[in-house]
N, C-alpha and C positions, 0 to 999 in steps of 0.2 A: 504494500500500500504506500503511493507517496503522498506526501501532504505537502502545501505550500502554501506558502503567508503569504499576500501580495497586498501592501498598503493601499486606501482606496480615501481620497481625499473629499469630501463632501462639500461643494464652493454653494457662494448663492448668487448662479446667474452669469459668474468670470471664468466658467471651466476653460471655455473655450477659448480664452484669454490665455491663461495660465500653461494650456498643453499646447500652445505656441512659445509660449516663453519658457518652458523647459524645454523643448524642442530645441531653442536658441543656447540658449546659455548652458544646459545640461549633457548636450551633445544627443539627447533622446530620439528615439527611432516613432513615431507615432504607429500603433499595430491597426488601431483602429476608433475613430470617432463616430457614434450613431445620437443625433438628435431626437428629443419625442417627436417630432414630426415625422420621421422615416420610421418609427417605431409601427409594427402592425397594427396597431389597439389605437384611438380615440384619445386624441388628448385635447385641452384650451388650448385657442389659439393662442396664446401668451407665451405658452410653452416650447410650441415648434418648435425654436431655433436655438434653445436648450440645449446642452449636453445631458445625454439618457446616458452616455456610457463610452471611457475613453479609455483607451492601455497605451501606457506607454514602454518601451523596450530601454534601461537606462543601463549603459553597463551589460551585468550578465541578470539584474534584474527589472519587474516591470510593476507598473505604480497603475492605479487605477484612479480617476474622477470620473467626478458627474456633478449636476445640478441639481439639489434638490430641489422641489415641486413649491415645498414649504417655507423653503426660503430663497427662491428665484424672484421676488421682491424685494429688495434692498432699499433703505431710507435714500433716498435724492438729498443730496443735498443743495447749495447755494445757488449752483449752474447747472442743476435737473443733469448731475450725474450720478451714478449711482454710488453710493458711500456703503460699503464692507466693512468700517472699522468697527460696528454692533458684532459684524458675525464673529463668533468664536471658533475656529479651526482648531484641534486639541491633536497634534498631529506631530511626531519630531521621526525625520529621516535619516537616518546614518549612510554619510556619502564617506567611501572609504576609495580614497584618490592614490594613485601610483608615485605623481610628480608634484614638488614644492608648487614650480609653475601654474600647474593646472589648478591645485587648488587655489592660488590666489587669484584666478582667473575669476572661476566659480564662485569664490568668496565675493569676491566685489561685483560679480553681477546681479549674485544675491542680494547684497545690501542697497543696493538700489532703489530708494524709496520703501525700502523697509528700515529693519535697525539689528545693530547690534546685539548681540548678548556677551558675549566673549571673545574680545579680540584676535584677530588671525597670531598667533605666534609659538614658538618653540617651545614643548613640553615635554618633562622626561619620555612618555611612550610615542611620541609623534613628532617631525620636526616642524610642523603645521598641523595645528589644531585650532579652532574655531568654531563659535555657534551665532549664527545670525537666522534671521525671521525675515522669510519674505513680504513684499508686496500683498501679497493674497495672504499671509498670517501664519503661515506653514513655518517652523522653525527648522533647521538643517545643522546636523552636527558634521562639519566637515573633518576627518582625519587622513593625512598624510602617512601612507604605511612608510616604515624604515626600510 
């Protein structure tokens, strides 16, 4: 029997945002993105252009989102865009990097309007380690293997 864990990131309404922007900065393969609208069953038209369900191929492993239904509504703010700093994302990735390079790469495209947690820097088991919070809320533990 095998079993496999595959993280599955719950957004409200930026999936599809997001599996482009890992796509960019994460080097991610996209396996596959289906909207409710191309879903066989009946959805609000609100929903159509939703992510019902997205994989992505990152490395040798693969991350799943979608949009929930119930929180494909997001508070608008100032300039009727949509504001995500309400949604809660309770989510932490372990990216386990080959090269100093690459993670500082990664690190800083992460931090990208999002923030910090723990600075990019040398620590006894890693010679880069770091923790930052995306854009979309998702926090990412980068380590640098020796």
């Amino acid at each position: 029997m095998t079993l496999k864990i595959t993280p599955c990131i719950v957004m409200s309404g930026n999936a599809l945002e997001a599996v482009h922007f890992y796509e960019k900065e994460l080097e991610a393969e996209v396996l596959n993105i289906q909207t409710y609208g191309e879903m066989p069953i009946p959805c609000p038209e609100a929903l159509k252009n939703s992510v019902a369900n997205a994989i992505l191929k990152i490395g040798e492993s693969d991350l799943m989102l979608f949009d929930a239904p119930i929180q494909s509504n997001p508070i608008m703010d100032k300039v009727n865009k949509p504001n995500y700093e309400n949604k809660k994302v309770e989510v932490t990735i372990n990216l386990s990097i080959d090269s100093i390079e690459k993670t500082k790469r990664i690190f800083n495209s992460l931090q990208q309007d999002g923030h910090v947690i723990a600075p990019l820097e040398a620590v006894p088991f890693s010679p880069a380690f770091g923790t930052v919070t995306d854009k979309f809320g998702v926090t990412f533990i980068l380590i640098t293997q020796k």
